[in-house]
N, C-alpha and C positions, 0 to 999 in steps of 0.2 A: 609565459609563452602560450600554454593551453588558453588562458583568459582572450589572448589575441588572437587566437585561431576562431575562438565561438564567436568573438564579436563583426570578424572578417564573416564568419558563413551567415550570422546574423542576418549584416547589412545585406549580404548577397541573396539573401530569401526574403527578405523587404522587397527589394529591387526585381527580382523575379515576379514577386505578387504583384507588384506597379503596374508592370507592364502588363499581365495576365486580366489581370480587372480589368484597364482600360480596353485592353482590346476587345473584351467582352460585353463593355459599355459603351462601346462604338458602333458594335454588328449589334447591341440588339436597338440605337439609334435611328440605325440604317432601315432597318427591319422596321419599325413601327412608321417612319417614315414614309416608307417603301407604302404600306399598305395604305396608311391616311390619304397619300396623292400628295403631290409639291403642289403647290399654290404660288410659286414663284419661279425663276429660272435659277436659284439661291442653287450649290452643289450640298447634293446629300451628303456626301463624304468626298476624302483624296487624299491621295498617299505620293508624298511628297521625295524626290532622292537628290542630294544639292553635295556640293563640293564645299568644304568650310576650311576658310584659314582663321584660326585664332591668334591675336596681339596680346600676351597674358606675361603679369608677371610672375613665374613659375615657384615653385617652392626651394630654388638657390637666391630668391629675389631680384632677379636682372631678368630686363624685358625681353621677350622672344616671341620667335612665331612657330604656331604648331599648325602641322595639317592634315586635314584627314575629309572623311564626310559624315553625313547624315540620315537619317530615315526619320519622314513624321508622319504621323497617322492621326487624321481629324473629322470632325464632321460637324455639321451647320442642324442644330437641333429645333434652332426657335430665335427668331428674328436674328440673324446672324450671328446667336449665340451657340458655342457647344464646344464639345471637351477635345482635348488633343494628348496626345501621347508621344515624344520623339526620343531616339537613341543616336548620339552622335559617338563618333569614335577617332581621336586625333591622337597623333605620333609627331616626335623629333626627336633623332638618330645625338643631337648635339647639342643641347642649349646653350647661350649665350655664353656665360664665362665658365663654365665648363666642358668637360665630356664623357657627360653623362645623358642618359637617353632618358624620355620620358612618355609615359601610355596614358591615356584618359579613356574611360569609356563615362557616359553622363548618360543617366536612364532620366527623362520629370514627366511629369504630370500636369495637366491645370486647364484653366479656362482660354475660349480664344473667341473674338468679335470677327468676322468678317462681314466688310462695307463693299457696295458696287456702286460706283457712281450711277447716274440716271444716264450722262451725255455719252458715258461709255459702249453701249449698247450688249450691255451685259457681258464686254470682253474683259476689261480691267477689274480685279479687286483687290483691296487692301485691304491684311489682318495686320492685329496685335494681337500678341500672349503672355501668361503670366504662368510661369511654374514651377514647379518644387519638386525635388527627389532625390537622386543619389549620384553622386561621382566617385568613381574608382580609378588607384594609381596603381598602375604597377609597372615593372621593368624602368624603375627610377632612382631617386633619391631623395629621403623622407626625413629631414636631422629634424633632432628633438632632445632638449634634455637631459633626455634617459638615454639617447644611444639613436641612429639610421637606421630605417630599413627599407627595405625594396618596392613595399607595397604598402599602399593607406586607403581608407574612407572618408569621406565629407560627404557634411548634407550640401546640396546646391539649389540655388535660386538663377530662373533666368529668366528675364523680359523682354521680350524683342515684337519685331514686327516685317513683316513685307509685303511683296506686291507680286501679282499671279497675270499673267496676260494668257487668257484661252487663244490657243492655235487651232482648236478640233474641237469634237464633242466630250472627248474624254482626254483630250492632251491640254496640258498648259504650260508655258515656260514662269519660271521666277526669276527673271532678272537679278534680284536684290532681297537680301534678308538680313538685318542687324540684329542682334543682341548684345544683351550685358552678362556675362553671367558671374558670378562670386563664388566661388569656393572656399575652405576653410583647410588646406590639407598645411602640415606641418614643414615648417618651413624654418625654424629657428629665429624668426622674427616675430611677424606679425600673424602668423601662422593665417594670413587671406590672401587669396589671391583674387583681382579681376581681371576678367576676360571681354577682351569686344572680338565679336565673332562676327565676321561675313562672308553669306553662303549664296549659291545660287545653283539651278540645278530644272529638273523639270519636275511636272505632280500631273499625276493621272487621278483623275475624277471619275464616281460611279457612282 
């Protein structure tokens, strides 16, 4: 039980640092950016708020949908390369073949490209991303071997991509955002789970 308790505050002090670094390696992006001068109309940064349903097969193994949102934090460092940082947070009260409820909160990390078309006139662009970090379960059900419990860790991976259309100088809506994401949380099977996740929401640029 203590071994489970350290490796839960563990991950949670991982996940904590994830996000603290990157937000740190965003504003001082920002900042060096800021000073050199944009040489493009490319967005220094933007902080993104989107509504997500995920299609996932949960950790009872039958398909369901969980919902919840988003927050992502990015910026455009060097030819539409640079880092991003997002926290999504999805709930259901009922999963599929039972009635049990289920929380996710998903901290990652990693790289993202954003593209502007030429014909667009600098309103439309489209990202891709790639990241890695922590997903946390709790107010669920976690079977295993050894016994259930209410709360787990997995590391997760997620890929995805979308599309930004500028409304303003600092408003843009996102239509569309897919992802994949994979988790590994226990499940008394195949202890994996995938996720296709789409989100849509608006992102404020500075």
């Amino acid at each position: 039980m203590r071994k489970n308790q350290t490796y839960i505050k563990k991950l949670r002090t991982q996940a904590f640092g994830l996000g603290a670094c990157a937000t740190m390696l965003l504003a001082a992006l920002g900042t060096c950016q800021a000073q050199a001068g944009s040489q493009s109309k490319a967005t220094v940064s933007d902080l993104a708020i989107t509504f997500a349903a995920d299609r996932t097969n949960p950790v009872n193994g039958a398909n369901t949908w969980l919902l919840g949102g988003s927050a992502e934090l990015g910026a455009v460092a060097w030819k539409g390369l640079g880092p991003v940082v997002k926290v999504t947070g999805l709930t259901s009260d009922a999963l599929a073949s039972q009635r049990t409820p289920l929380n996710l909160v998903v901290t990652v990390f990693g790289p993202r490209y954003r593209f502007q078309p030429r014909h667009a006139s600098g309103k439309l662009s489209v990202f891709g991303e790639g990241m890695l970090g922590i997903a946390n379960g709790f107010r669920g059900l976690f079977p295993s071997p050894s016994g259930s419990t209410t709360s787990s860790n997995s590391m997760a991976l997620e890929v995805g991509g979308g599309v930004d259309w500028q409304l303003a100088r600092h408003v843009a809506v996102r239509p569309v955002e897919a992802s994949w994401l994979r988790t590994q949380f226990n499940n008394s099977t195949t202890n994996v789970q995938n996720h296709l996740i789409l989100e849509g929401g608006l992102a404020l640029r500075f």
